[in-house]
C-alpha positions as CSV (number, residue, x, y, z in Angstrom):
1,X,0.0,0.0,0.0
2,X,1.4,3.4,-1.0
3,X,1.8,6.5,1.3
4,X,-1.4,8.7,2.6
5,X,-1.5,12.1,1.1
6,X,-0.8,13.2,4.7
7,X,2.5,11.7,4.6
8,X,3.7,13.1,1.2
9,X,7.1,15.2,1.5
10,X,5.8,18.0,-1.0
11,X,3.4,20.2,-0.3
12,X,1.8,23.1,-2.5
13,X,0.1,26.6,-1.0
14,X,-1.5,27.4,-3.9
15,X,-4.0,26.5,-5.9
16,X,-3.1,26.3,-9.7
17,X,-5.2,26.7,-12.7
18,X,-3.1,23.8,-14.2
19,X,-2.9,21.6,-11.2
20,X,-4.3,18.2,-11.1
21,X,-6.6,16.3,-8.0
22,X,-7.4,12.7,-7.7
23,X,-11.3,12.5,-6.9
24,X,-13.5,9.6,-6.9
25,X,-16.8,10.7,-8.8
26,X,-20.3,8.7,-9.2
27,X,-21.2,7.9,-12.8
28,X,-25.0,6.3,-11.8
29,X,-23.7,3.0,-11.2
30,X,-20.2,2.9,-9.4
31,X,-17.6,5.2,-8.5
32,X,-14.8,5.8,-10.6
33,X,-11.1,7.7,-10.2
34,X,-10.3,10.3,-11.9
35,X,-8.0,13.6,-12.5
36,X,-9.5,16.9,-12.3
37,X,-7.9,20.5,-13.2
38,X,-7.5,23.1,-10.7
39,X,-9.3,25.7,-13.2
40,X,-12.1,23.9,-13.1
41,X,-12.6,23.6,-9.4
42,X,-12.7,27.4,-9.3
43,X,-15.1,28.0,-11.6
44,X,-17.3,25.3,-9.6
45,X,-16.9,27.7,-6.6
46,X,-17.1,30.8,-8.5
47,X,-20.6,29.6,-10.2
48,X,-22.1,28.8,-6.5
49,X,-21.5,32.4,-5.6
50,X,-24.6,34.7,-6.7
51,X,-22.7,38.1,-6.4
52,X,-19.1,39.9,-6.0
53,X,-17.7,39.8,-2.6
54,X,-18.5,43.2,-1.2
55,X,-16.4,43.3,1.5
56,X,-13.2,42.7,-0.7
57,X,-14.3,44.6,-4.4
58,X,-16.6,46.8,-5.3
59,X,-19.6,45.8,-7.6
60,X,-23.5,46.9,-8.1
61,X,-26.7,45.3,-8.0
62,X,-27.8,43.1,-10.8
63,X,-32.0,43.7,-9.6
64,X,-33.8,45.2,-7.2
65,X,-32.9,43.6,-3.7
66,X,-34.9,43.9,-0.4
67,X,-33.5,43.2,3.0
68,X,-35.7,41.5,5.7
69,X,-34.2,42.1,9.2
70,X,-36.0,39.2,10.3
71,X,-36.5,40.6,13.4
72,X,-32.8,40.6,14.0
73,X,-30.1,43.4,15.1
74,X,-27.8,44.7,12.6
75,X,-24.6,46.2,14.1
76,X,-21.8,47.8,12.0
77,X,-18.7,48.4,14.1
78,X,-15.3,50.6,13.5
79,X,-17.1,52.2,10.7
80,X,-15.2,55.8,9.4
81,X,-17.9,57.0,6.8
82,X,-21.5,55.7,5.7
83,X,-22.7,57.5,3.0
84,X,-26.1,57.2,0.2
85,X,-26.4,59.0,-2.7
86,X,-29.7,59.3,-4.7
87,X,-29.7,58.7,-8.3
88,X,-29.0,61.6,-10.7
89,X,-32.7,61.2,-12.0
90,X,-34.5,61.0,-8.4
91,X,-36.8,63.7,-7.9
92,X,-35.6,64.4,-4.4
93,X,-32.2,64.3,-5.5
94,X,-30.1,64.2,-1.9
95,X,-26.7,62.6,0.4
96,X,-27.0,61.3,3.4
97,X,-24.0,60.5,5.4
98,X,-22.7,59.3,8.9
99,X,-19.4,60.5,9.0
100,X,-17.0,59.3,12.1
101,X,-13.5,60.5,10.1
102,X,-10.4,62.2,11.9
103,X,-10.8,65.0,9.6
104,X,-14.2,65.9,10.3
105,X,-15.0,64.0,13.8
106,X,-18.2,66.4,14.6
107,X,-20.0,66.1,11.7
108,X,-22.3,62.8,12.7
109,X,-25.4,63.0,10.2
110,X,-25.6,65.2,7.2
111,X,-28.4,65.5,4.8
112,X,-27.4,67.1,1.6
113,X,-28.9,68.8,-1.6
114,X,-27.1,66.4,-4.1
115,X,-27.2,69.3,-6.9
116,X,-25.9,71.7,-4.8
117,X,-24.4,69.8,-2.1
118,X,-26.0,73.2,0.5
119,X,-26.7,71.6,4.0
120,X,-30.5,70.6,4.1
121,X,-30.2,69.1,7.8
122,X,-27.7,67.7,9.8
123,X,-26.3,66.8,13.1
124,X,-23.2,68.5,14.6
125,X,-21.4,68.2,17.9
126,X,-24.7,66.7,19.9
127,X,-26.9,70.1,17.8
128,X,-29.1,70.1,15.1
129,X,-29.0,72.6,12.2
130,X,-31.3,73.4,9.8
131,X,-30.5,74.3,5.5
132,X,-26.9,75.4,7.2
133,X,-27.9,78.2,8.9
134,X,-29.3,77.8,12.5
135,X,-29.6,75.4,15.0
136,X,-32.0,74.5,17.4
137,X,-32.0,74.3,21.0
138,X,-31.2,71.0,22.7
139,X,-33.8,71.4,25.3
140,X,-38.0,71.4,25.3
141,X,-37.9,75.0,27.2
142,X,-41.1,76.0,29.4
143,X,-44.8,76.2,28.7
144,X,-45.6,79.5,26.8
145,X,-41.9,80.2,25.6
146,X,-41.1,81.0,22.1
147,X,-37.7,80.4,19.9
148,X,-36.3,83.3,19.3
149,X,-33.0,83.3,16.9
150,X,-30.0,85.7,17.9
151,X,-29.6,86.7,13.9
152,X,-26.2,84.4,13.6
153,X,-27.4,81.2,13.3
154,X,-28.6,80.3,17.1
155,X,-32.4,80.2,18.3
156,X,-33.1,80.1,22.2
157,X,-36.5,79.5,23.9
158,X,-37.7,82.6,25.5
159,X,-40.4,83.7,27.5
160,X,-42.7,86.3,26.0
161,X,-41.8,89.6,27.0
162,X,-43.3,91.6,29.9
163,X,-46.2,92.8,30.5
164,X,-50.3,91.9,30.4
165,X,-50.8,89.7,27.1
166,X,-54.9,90.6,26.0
167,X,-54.4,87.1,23.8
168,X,-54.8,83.7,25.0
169,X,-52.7,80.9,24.0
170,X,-54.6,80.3,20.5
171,X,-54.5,84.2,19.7
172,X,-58.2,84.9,20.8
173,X,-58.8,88.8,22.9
174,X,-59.3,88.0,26.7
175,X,-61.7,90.4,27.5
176,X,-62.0,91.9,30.7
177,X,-64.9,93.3,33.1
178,X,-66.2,95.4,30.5
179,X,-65.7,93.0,28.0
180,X,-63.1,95.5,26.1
181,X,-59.0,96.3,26.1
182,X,-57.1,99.2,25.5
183,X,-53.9,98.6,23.5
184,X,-51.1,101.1,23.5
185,X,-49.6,100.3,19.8
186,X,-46.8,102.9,21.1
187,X,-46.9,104.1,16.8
188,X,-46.9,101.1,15.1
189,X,-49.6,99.2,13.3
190,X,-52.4,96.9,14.3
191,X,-54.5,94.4,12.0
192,X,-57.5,93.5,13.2
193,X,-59.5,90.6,11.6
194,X,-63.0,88.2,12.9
195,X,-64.5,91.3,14.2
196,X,-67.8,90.7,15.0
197,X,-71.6,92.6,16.5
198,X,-69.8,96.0,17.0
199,X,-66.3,97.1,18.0
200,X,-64.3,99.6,17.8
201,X,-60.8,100.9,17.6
202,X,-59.4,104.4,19.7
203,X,-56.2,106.2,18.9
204,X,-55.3,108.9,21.4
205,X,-52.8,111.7,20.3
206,X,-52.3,114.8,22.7
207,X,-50.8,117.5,20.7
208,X,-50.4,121.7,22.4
209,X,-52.6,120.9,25.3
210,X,-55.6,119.2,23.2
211,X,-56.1,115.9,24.0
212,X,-58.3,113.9,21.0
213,X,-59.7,110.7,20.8
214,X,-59.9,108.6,17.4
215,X,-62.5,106.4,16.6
216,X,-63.1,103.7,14.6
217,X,-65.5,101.4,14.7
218,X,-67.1,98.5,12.8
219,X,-70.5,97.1,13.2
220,X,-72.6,93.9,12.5
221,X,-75.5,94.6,9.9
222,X,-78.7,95.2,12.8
223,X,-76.4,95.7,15.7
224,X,-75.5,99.7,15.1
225,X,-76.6,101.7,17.7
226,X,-77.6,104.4,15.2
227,X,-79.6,101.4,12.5
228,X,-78.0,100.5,9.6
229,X,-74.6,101.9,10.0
230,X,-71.7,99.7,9.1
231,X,-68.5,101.7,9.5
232,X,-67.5,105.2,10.8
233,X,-65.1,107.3,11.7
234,X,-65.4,109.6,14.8
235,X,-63.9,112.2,17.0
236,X,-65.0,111.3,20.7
237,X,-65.3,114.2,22.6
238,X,-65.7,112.3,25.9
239,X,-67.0,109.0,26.7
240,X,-69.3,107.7,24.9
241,X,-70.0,111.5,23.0
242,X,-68.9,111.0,19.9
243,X,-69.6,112.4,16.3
244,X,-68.7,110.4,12.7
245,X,-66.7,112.3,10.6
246,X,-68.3,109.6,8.2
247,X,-70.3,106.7,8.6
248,X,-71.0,103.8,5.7
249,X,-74.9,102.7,6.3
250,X,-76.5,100.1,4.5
251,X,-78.5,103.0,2.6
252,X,-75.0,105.5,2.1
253,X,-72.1,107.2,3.3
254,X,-73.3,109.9,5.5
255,X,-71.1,113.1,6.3
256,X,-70.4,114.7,9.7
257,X,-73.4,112.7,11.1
258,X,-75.6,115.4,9.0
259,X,-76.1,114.4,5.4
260,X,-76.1,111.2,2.9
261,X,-73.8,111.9,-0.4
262,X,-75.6,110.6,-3.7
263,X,-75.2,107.1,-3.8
264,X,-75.9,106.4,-7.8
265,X,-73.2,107.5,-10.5
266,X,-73.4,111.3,-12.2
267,X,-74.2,112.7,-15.4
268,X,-70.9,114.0,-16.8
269,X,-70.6,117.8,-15.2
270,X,-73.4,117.1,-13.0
271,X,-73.1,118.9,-9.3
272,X,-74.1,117.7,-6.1
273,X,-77.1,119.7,-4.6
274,X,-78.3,118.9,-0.7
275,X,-82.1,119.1,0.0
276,X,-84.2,119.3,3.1
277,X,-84.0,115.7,4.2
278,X,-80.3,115.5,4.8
279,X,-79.6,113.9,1.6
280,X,-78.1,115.2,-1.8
281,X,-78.7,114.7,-5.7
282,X,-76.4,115.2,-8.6
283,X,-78.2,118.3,-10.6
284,X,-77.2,120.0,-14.0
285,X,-75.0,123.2,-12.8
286,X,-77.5,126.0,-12.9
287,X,-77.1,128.4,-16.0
288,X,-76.0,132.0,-15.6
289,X,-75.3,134.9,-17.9
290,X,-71.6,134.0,-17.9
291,X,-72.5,131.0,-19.3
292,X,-75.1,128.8,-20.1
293,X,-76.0,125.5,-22.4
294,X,-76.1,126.3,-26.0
295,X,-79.6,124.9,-28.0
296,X,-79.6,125.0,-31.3
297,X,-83.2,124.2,-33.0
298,X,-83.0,122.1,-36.7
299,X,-85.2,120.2,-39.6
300,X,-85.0,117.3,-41.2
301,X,-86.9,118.2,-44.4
302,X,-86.7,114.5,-46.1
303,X,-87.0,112.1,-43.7
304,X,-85.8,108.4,-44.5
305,X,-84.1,109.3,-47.8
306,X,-81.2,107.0,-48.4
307,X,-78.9,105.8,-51.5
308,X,-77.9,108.5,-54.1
309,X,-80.8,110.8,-52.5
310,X,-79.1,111.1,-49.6
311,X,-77.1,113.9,-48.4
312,X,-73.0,113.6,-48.3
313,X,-73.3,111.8,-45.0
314,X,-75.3,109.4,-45.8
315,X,-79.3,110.3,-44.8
316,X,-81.2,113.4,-44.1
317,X,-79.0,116.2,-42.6
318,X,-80.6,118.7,-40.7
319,X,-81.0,122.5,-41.6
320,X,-80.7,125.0,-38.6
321,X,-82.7,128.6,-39.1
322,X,-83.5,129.0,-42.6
323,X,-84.9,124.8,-43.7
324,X,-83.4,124.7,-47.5
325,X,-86.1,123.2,-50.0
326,X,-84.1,120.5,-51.0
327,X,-80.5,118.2,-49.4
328,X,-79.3,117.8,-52.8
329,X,-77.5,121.1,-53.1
330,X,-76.2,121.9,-49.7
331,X,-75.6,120.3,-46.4
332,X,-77.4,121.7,-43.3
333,X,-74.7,122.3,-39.8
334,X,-73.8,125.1,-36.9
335,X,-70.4,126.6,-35.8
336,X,-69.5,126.2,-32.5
337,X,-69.0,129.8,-30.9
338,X,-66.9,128.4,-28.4
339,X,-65.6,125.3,-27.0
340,X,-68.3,123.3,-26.1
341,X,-69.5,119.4,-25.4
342,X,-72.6,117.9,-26.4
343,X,-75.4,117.6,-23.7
344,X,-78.2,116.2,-25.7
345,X,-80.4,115.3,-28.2
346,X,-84.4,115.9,-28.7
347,X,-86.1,114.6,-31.7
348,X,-89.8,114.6,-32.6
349,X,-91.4,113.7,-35.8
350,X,-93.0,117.1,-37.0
351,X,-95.6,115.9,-40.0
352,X,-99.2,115.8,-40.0
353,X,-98.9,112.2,-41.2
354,X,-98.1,109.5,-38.8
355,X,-94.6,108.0,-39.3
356,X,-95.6,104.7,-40.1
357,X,-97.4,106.1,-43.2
358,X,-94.7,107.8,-44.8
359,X,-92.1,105.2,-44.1
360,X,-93.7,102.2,-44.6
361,X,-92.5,98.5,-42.7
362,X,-89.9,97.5,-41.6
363,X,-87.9,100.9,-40.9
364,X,-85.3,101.5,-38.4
365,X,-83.8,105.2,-38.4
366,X,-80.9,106.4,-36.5
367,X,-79.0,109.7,-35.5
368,X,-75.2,110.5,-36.0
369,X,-73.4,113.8,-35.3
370,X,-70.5,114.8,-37.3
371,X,-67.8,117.6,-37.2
372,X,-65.5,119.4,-39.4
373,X,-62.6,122.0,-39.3
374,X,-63.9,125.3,-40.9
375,X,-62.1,126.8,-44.4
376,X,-62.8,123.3,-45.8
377,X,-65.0,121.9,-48.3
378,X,-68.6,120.9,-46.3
379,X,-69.4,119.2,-49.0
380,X,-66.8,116.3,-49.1
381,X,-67.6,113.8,-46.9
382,X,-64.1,113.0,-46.4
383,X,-63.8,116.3,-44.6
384,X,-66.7,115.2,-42.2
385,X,-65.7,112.8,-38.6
386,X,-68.1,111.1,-36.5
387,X,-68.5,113.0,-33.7
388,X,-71.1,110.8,-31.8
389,X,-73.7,107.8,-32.7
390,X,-77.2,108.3,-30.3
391,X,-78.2,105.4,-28.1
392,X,-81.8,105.6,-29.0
393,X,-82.9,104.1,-32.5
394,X,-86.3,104.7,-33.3
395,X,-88.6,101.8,-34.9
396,X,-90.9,103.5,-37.5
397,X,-93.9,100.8,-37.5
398,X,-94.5,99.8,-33.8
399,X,-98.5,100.1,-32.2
400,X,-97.2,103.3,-30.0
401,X,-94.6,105.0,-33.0
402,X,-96.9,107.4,-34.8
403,X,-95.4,110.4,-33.8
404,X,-92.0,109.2,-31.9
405,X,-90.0,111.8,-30.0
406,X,-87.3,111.0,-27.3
407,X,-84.5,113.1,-25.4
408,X,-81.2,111.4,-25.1
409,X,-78.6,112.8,-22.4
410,X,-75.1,112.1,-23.6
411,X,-72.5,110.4,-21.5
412,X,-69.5,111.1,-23.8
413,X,-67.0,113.9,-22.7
414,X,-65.5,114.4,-26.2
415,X,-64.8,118.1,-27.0
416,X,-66.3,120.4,-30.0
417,X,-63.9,123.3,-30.3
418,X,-64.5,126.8,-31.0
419,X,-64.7,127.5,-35.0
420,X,-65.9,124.0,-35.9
421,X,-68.9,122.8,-37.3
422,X,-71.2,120.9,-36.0
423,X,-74.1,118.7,-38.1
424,X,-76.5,116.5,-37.2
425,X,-77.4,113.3,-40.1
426,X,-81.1,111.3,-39.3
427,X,-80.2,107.7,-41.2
428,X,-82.9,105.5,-42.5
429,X,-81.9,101.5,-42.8
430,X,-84.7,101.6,-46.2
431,X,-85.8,104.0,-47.8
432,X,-89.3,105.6,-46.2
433,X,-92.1,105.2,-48.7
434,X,-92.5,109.2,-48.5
435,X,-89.3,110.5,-48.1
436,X,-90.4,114.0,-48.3
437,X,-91.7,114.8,-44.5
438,X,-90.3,116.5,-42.0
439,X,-89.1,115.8,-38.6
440,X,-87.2,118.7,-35.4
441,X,-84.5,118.0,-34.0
442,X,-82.7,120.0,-30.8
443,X,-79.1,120.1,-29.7
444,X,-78.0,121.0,-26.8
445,X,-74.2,121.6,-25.6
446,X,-72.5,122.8,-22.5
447,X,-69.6,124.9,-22.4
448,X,-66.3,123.7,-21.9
């Protein structure tokens, strides 16, 4: 019998690729001996291992992998630096790291902005900073205190400082006895919101001996002591002796607790007149000799006449004074003496006929006003600009039209100056069947 391996004289420490090994192997049926290369041996052990080493190598997942603790500790001892990094792609794109290095032996726990690599949170020397720039304090503080920061990166609990709060801890007024407080704002400002029924706001200012008392005061709709007042401003002489300076009611704003202002929108030019009930109105200015509105009287001679019959601007252009027998020949306007802007327009159909019979079905006339420069040609229309288009458009067929009139107050603030002319066009959308009656028309301006 030959010697045991453990008795051989040679022995090899490493493990060749090209080495051969005895190895008794089972075909199915009986064992058999055979040689077998060291090369293949590793690649036997290397297949049986799923992934790289870590410990020795670096390498990367081949698939998602997940971790189960099993209800088991995980300890990782003597450990300089742990650090994660987020994918480029990952929305919130951060580093993490617990760092235990000689070089930077404070800095525990760091979470980092991985674009910008700023400070997001982090733990240093036993403290806890926030985005880099302040830390908080390492203690709860006491019931009511607030953090406070000193403006270089350090925050403190505090107590609130001295003197009687009127708020309770979730912000709401303590009232007292009377159910009120006085607040010294010592100049500064004060919002005040959830008001309710009706409260008020004082301001005290002494100023050369005169002491005066401010008033504001806001009230619940059906809770004013005065009905139906909402807001005001007062002077209080003494207590509970006050007068508004101006009051919002549900019906207006009144002034110095005597009268209401107009509450709907003026005529433009319109003044505000006060009556005997403590109210005012928006009136026309009253008229004087230094200067008054300016009427001017006119005639539409051929109602309704449209197409080549027309005059230049395109209908039946009215002749102030002397009415001309026919359009054809001349065009009918006035010449502003002075500066002035139109106030408004009267119209009433002026022939013994009723409308409907001289124009027939179906009829819709309207009014235009046009001006010109003077020293120019009145009878080219391209010398003529639309001035103003009326509001009112007359239907010439309906039950109540048979002798249609109307007075239209104009709203525009557009200017006719001095020297211009001034004319007035009634346009028919068809021709009337009688285009040969007559209609008056008024105009009426203000001065500028």
């Amino acid at each position: 019998m030959g010697l045991k391996i453990n008795e051989y004289a040679l022995e090899r420490l490493v493990f060749g690729d090209d080495d051969y090994y005895d190895i008794d192997y089972f075909d199915g049926n009986t064992y058999q001996t055979a040689k077998i290369k060291g090369s293949v041996i590793k690649a036997g052990i290397s297949s049986g291992i799923s992934s790289t080493n870590i410990y020795n190598s670096n390498g990367q997942l081949d698939d998602q992998r997940t971790i189960d603790g099993n209800s088991k500790e995980l300890s990782i001892n003597n450990l300089i630096k742990f650090l994660v990094e987020s994918t480029s792609n990952n929305k919130d794109n951060v580093i993490f790291s617990v760092n235990a290095s000689p070089e930077n032996p404070f800095n525990a726990f760091i979470i980092k902005d991985n674009a910008t690599g700023d400070e997001m949170f982090a733990v240093k020397r036993g403290e806890v900073w926030i985005n880099g720039l302040y830390k908080l304090p390492n203690n709860t503080g006491n019931a009511g205190e607030y953090l406070r920061t000193d403006g270089n990166g350090v925050s403190a609990w505090e107590p609130l400082p001295s003197g009687t709060s009127i708020y309770d801890a979730d912000g709401t007024i303590i009232p007292n006895a009377n159910n009120s407080r006085d607040v010294n704002m010592d100049g500064n400002d004060i919002l005040w919101a959830k008001i309710r029924h009706e409260h008020h706001l004082h301001t005290n200012k002494w100023n050369e001996g005169n002491f005066y008392k401010f008033l504001i005061s806001v009230f619940e709709a059906g809770n004013s002591p005065k009905g139906g007042r909402l807001f005001a401003v007062a002077d209080e002489k003494e207590e509970n002796n006050y007068q508004d300076y101006f009051a919002v009611y549900s019906s207006g704003v009144k002034i110095m607790d005597q009268y209401f202002l107009p509450s709907n929108a003026p005529q433009i030019g319109q003044i505000i007149q006060a009556d005997s009930l403590n109210s005012s109105t928006w009136v026309d200015p009253p008229t004087s000799s230094g200067g008054g509105k300016y009427s001017y009287a006119g005639t539409f001679i051929n109602v309704g006449q449209t197409g080549a019959s027309a005059s230049i601007l395109g209908g039946d252009t009215a002749d102030f004074g002397t009415a001309k027998s026919s359009v054809g020949d001349h065009i009918g306007f006035i010449m502003a003496p002075v500066d002035l802007r139109l106030y408004s327009i009267g119209f009433q159909w002026a022939s013994k006929d009723v409308i409907s019979s001289a124009a027939g079905t179906n009829k819709i006339i309207s009014f235009v006003v046009s001006v010109m420069d003077k020293n120019l040609n009145p009878m080219d229309p391209n010398n003529w600009s639309t001035y103003y288009t009326a509001q009112t458009q007359l239907q010439t067929d309906l039950p109540n039209a048979q002798w249609p009139g109307f007075l239209e107050l104009v709203s525009t603030d557009l200017s006719v100056n001095a020297g211009q002319l001034i004319a007035i066009t009634l346009i028919s959308n068809k021709q009337f069947s009688n285009a040969s009656e007559e209609a008056n028309i008024t105009l009426t301006f203000d001065p500028k």
